[in-house]
N, C-alpha and C positions, 0 to 999 in steps of 0.2 A: 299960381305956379304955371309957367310955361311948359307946352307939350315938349316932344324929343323935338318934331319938324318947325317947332318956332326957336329953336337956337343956334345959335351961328356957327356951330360946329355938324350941324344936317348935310347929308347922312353920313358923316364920316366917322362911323361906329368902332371905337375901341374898350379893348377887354385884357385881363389879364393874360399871359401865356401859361395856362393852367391845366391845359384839355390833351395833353400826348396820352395820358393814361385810358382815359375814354374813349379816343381816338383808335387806340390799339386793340381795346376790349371792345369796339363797335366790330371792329374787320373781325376779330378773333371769331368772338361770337356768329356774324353770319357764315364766316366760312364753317362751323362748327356743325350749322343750323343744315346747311347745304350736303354735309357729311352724313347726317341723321338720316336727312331725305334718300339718300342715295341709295342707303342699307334697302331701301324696296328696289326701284330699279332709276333708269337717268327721266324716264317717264312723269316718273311718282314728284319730279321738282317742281313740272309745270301746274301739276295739278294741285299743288298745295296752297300756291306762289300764288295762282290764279283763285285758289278759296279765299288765301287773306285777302287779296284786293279787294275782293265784293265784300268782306266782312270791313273792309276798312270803309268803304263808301259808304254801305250801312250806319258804323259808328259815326262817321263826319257828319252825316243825316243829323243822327240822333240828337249830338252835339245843341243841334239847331231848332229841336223840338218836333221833326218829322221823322217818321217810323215807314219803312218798305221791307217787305216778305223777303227774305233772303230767297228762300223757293223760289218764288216767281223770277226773280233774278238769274236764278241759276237754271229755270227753266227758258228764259230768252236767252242766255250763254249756249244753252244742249242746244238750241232749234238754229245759233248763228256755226259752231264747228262742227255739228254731225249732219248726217246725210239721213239717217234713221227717223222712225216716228217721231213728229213734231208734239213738244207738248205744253200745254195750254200756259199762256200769257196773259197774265188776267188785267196788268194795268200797263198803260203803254208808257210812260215812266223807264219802267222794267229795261224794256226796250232800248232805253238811251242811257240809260245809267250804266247797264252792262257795258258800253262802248266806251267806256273809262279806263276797262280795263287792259286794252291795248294800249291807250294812252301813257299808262301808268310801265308797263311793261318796258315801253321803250322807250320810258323818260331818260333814260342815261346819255339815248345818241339826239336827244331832240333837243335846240335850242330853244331858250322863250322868246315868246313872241307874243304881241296883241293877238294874232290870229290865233296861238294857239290855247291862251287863257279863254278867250272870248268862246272859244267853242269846250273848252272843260264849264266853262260857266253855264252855258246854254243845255249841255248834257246831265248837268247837277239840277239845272229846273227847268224842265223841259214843258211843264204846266204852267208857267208864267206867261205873264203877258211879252208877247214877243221884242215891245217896243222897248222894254226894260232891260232886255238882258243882250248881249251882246254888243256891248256899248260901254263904253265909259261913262259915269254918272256924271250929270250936266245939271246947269241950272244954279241960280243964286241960295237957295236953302245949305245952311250950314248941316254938316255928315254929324249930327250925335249917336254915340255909345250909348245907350241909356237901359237902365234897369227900374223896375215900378210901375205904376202907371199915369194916367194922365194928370192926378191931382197929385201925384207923390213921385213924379219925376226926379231921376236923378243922373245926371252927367258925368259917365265913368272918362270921356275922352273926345276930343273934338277933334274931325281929319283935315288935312288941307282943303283948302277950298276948292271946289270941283274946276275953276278956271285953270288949276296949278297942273290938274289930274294927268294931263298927257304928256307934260315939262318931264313932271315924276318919274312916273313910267318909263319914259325913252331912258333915263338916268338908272331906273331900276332894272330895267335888260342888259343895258350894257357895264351892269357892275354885274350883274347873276351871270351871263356869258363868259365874261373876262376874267374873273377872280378864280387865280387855279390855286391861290397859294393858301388856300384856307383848311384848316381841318373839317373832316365829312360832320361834327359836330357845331362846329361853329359856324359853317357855314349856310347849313340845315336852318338853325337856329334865327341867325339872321335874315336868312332870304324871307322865314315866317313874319318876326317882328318889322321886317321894312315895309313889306307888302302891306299888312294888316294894322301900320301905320297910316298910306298913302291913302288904302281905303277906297281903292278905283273905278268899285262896281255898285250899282244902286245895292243889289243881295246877290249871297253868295260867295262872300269876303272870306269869310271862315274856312268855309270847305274848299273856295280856289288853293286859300292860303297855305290850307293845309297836306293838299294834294301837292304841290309846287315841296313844301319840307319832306316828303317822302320821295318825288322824283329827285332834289337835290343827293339826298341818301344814297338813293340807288346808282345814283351818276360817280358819286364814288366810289363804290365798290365794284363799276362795270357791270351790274346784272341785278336783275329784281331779286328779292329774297322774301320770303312773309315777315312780315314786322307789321304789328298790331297796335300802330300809335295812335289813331283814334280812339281806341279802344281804353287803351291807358288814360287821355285825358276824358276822355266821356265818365269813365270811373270816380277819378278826380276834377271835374272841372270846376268847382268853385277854384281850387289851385290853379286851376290853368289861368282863367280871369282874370285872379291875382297877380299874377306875375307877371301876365302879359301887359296889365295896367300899368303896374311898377315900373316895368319896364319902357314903357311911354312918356316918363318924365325926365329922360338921358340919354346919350348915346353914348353913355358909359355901361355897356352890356354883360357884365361878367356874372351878375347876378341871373339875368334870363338865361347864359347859354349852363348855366348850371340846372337851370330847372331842367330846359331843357335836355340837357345830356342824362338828366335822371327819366324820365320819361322813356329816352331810349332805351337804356337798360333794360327799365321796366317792359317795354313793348316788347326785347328781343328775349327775356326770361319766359314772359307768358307765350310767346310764338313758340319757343322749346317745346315746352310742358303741354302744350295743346296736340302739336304734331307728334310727340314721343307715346300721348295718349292714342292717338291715330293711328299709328304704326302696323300695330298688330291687326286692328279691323281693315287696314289701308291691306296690309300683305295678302290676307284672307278673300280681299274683294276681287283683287286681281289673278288668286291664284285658279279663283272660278269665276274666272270672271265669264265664260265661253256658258256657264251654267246660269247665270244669273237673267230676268228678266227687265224689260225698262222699268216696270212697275215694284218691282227690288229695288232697283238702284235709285231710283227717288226718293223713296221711303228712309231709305240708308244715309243718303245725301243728308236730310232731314237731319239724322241720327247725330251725325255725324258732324252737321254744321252747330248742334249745341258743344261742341267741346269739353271742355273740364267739369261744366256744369253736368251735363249727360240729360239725355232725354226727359222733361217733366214728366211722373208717371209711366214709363215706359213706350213701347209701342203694344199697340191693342189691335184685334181685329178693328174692332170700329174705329179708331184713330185712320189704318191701314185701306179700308173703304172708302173714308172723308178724304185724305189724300191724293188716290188714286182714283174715285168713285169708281168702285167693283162690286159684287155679294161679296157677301159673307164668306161666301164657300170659296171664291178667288181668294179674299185677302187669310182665312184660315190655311191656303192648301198653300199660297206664297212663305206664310211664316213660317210655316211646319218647317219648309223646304231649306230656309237660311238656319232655322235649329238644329237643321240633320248635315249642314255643312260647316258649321262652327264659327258663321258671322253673331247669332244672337245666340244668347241663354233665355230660362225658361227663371222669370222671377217670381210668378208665383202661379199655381193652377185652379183649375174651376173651371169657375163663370168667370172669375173676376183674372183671367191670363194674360198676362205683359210680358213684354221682354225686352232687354235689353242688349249692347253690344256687346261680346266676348271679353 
């Protein structure tokens, strides 16, 4: 069977007109999501907007089988916007990854560009070899998809040939530029599937790809909002695979922008439920916030960045020292102190004392 890009209707992707309903419950939903946030203050938006980011590069990571500390992330975020004690950045990674999420912020008013993928790609693996990444993949070896290993190899999808890669490309800016008349669903959907067709980069196709379907998102509704779509297919990614595979054998699309339009939902349901869970510790943080210490608010961050799930085990002194490295006597006089203002509860007492969020 032939891929989508060996038939003679490449790239000229058609789908049913099916997606107004989704299309309406996308805006719905974020303006809803934007409403929730505000009940703290217009502050509480940036700061939410700017968690999911880093949790969505986290998830794109993961996606790909690498794991980064959201901490230390959001510790090179504290040392790039404040003026205050700098604090420790343990991988330098951290460093470049966090500068994605300006990127991301103002994917609405940015056009694409080689220049501007080539340096999302380089900020995604900043530990590669330099000669590799910011570059279009070159050279005669055919691009396979493959799952297994070397004696049980298997060929989920073959990209164009790397000579085609910049023909491609010019074709794919200037369709992702110019196409206004597309739903923020389908549009979203395809710019994924084209890209992660053409397959333009030696690594880091996935996570380009996937960054480029979130700023397409946002570029329609004018403004970042939190949406946790990595998240969602990391969940599910044996589906994602699926479908993206499926989807490789047509430019008859109605099948992918459906996955895909479930995904969102799904991302914009758990973005709710995550921030509505936040809310009340979020109100709390800021209402003392003039009381709070840096060594709190790290701690809290932490807390805070497990979401629905909630802290494993609570916070402990000793958790509270290994974090911030303090005694005992700092990290017990710190906790007392968020117990006696109503950010943590006491879950259980002793020797064996944890606590969690309000």
């Amino acid at each position: 069977m032939a891929y989508n890009w060996q038939l003679g209707d490449w790239p000229n992707f058609t789908f049913q007109d099916i997606f107004a309903e989704q299309n309406e419950k996308f805006r719905q939903k974020a303006a809803e999501l934007i409403q929730l946030i505000k009940t703290v203050d217009n502050e509480a938006e940036f700061d939410f907007t700017v968690n999911s980011l880093v949790d969505e590069i986290i998830a794109s990571s993961k996606i790909e089988g690498e794991n980064y500390k959201k901490s230390d992330i959001l510790n090179a975020l504290h040392n790039q916007i404040t003026t205050g004690e700098k604090r420790q950045v343990r991988f330098k990674s951290s460093m470049e990854l966090v500068k994605l999420v300006p990127l991301q912020v103002a994917a609405f008013d940015t056009p694409l560009s080689a220049k501007l993928l080539f340096s999302i790609q380089t900020l995604f693996l900043s530990d590669r070899n330099p000669q590799l990444i910011g570059c279009w993949r070159s050279g005669n070896d055919e691009m396979h998809i493959v799952s297994g290993n070397a004696h049980h190899e298997k060929i989920h999808f073959t990209a164009p040939p790397s000579t085609s890669v910049k023909q491609e490309m010019q074709g794919y800016f200037q369709w992702y530029n110019k196409t206004k008349n597309l739903g923020a669903i389908e549009k979203a959907a395809i710019a994924h599937l084209y890209f992660e067709t053409i397959h333009p980069l030696v690594d880091g196709n996935g996570r380009v790809g996937r960054h480029i379907s979130l700023s397409s998102l946002f570029s329609s509704l004018g403004f970042a909002v939190p949406l946790y779509l990595s998240e969602i297919i990391f969940n599910e990614v044996g589906k994602y695979y699926h479908a993206l595979n499926q989807a490789q054998n047509s430019n008859e699309v109605t099948g992918w922008i459906s996955y895909f339009a479930e995904v969102v939902a799904k991302a914009q349901a758990f973005a709710y439920k995550k921030i509505q869970l936040a809310l009340p510790q979020g109100k709390l943080m800021r209402t003392h916030s003039d009381k709070l210490n840096d060594r709190q608010n790290k701690a809290l961050e932490k807390m805070f960045a497990a979401g629905p799930k909630g802290f494993t085990g609570g916070m402990s002194a000793k958790k509270y020292m290994s974090i911030n490295k303090v005694s005992k006597a700092t990290a017990t006089r710190d906790l007392k102190q968020l117990f006696e203002l109503g950010i943590l509860k006491v879950e259980s007492a002793g020797r064996s004392t944890h606590y969690n969020l309000t």
